[in-house]
C-alpha positions as CSV (number, residue, x, y, z in Angstrom):
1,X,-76.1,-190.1,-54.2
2,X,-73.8,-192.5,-52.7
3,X,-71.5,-191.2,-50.2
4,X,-67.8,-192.0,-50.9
5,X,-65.4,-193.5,-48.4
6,X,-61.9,-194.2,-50.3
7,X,-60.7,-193.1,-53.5
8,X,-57.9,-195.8,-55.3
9,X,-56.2,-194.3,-58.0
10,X,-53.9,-196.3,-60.8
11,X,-50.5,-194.1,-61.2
12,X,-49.1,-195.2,-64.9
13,X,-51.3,-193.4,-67.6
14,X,-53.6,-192.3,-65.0
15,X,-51.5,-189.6,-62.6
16,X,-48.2,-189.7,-64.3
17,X,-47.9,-190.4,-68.4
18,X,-45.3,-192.9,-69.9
19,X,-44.0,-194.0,-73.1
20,X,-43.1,-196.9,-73.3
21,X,-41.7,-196.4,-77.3
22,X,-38.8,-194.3,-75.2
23,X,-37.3,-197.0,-74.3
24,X,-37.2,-198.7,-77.4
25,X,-35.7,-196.0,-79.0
26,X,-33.4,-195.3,-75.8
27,X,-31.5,-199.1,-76.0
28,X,-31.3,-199.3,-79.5
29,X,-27.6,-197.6,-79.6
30,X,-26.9,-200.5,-76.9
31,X,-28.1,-203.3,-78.5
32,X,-31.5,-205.1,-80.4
33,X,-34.6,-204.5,-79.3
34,X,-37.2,-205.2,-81.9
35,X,-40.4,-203.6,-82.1
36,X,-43.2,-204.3,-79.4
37,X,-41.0,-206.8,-77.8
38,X,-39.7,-204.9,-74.8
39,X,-43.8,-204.1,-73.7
40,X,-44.4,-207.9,-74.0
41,X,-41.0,-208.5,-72.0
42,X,-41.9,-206.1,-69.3
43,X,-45.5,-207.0,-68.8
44,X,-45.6,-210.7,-69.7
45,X,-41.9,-212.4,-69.5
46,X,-40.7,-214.1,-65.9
47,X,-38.3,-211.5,-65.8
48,X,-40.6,-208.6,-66.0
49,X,-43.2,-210.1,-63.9
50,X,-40.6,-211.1,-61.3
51,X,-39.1,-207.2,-61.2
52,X,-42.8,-205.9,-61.0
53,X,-43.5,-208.5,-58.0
54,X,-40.6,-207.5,-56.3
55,X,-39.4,-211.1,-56.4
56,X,-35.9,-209.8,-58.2
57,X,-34.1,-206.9,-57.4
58,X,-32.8,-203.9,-59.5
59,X,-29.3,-205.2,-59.9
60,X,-31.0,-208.5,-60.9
61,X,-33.3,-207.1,-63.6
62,X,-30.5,-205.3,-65.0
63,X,-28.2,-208.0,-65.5
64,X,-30.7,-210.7,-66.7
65,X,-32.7,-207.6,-69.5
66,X,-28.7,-206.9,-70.5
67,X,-28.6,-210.6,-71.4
68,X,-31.6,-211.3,-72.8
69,X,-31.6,-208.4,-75.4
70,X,-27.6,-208.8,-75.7
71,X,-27.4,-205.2,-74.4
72,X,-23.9,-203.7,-73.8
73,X,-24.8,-200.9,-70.9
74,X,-24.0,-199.8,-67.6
75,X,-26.1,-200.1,-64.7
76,X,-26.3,-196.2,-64.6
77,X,-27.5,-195.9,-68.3
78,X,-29.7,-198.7,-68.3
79,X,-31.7,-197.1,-65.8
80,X,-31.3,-194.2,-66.6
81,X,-33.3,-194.4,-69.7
82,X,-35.7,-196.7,-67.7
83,X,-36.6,-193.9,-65.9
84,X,-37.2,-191.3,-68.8
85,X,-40.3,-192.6,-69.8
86,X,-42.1,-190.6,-67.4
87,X,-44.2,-187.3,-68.2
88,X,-46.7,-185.1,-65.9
89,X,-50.5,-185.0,-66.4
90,X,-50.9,-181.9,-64.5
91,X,-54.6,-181.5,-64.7
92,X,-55.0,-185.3,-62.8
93,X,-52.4,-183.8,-60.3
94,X,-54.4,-180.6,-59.7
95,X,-57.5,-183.3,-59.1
96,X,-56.0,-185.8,-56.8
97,X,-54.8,-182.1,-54.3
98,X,-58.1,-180.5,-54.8
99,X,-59.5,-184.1,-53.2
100,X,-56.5,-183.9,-50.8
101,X,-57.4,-180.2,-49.6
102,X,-61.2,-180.0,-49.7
103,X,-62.0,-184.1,-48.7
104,X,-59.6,-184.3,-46.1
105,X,-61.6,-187.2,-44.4
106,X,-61.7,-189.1,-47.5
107,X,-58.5,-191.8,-48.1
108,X,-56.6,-191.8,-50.9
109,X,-54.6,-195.2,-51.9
110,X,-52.3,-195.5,-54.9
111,X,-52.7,-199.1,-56.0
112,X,-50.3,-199.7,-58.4
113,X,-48.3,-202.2,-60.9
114,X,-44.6,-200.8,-60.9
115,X,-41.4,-202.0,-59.7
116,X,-38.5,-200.8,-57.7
117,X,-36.4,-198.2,-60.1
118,X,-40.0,-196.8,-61.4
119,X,-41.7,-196.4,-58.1
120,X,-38.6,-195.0,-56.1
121,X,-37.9,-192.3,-59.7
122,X,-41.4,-191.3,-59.6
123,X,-41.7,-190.9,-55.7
124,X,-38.6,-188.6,-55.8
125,X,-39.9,-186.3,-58.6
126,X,-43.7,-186.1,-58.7
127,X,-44.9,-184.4,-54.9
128,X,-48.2,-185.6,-55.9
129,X,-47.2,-189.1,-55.2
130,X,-47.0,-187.8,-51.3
131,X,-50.5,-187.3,-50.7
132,X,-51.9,-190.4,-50.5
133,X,-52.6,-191.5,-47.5
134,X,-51.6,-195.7,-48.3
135,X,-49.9,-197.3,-51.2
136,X,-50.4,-200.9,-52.4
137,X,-47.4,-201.2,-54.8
138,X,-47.0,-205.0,-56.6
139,X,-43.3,-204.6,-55.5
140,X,-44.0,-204.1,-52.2
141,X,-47.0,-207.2,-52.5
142,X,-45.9,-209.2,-54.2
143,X,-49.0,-209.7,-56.1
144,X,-50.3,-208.3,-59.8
145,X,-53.6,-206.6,-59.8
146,X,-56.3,-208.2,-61.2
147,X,-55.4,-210.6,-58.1
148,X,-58.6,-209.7,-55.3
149,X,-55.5,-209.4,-53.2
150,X,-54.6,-206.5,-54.2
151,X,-57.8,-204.9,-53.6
152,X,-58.8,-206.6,-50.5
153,X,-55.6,-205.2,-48.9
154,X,-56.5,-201.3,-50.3
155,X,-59.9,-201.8,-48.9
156,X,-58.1,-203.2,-45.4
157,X,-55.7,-200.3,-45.4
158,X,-58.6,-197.6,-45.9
159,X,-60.6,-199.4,-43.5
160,X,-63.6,-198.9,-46.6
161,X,-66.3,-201.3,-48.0
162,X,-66.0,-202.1,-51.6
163,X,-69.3,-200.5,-52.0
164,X,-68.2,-197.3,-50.8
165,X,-64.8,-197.1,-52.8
166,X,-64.1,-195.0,-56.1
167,X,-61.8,-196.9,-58.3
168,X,-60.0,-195.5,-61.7
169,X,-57.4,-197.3,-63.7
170,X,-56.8,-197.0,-67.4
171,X,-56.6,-200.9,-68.1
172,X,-60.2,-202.3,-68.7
173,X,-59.6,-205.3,-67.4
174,X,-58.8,-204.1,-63.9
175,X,-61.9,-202.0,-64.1
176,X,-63.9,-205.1,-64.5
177,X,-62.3,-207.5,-62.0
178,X,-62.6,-204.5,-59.9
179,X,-66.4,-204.5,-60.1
180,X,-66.4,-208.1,-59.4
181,X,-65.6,-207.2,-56.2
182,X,-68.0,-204.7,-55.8
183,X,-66.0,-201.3,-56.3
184,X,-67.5,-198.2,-58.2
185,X,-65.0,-198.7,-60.8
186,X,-64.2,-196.5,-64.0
187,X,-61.8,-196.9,-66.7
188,X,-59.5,-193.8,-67.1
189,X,-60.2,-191.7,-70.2
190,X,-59.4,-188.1,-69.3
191,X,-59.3,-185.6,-66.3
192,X,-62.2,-184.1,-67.6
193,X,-64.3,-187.3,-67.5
194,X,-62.8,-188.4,-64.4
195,X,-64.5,-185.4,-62.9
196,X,-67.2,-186.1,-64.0
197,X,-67.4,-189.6,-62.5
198,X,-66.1,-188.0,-59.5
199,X,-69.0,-185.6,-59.2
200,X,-71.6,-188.2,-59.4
201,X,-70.4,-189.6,-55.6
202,X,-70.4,-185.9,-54.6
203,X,-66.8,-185.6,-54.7
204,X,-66.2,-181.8,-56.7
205,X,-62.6,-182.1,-57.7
């Protein structure tokens, strides 16, 4: 059995659930958003890539979203409803502080996609989001995982080998760039099969 040095953890769909249909449903009184094409704008457009790199700011990403989709919203509103996608997973929670009390030597990194308004929301209501002991945050980075980058740095923070770090994330694709690099790496299905994974390095959570 391997011992285990660092543990990186995903947040979105991992620690915390979203919906991303929320927001659909939320701007639609403000303005046109068809179907599907407010995930692609996030994830894909200049715009939403930009926000998540921290390359734009809030204000920014407000005003150039209200164009694009011909929104008419406050500021306020707009993120307001940005920010309501969010839901616990309390049995992930109750994992990451049974780590956090009974591993105490082991690090714990958050290495995360997000952006600005997300990351400061969640930060303020989820305590969970304290324990870790570093954060590598694309808004803070400036760079998108599946970019080595982001890794490397996580590793450089936690002072770890890739060899000795436990990696989940729900995307499969990060899993495997991940395990390019060398990590223990395992896509995000459940609590329960995350402790399962878990208890395979010796870590009982």
């Amino acid at each position: 059995m391997r011992k285990i040095g660092a543990i990186f953890f995903d947040l979105g769909k991992v620690i915390i659930n979203f919906d991303m249909g929320i927001l659909e449903k939320g701007y639609e009184p403000y303005g046109y958003v068809p179907d599907g094409r407010l995930l692609d704008y996030i994830l894909e457009s200049d715009n939403g890539v930009k926000y998540m790199q921290g390359e734009i700011t809030s204000s920014q990403f407000y005003n150039k979203t209200r164009r694009y989709f011909k929104m008419k919203i406050k500021t306020e509103e707009f993120y307001r409803i940005w920010n309501s996608i969010f839901s616990p997973y309390p049995e992930v929670e109750g994992i990451v502080r049974n780590i956090k009390k009974k591993y105490p030597d082991i690090p714990l990194a958050l290495v995360s996609d997000t952006n600005e308004s997300h990351y400061g929301f969640l930060r303020e209501k989820y305590e969970v989001l304290g324990l870790f002991d570093h954060y590598v945050l694309s808004h803070e980075t400036g760079k998108l995982k599946p970019h080595p980058d982001v890794y490397k740095q996580a590793m450089r923070l936690t002072g770890t080998l890739a060899k000795d770090i436990f990696y989940t994330d729900d995307r499969p694709e990060l899993i495997k760039a991940a395990r390019v690099l060398g990590l223990h790496a395992f896509q995000f299905t459940g609590h329960e099969a995350l402790r399962e994974q878990l208890a395979r390095f010796g870590v009982n959570a």
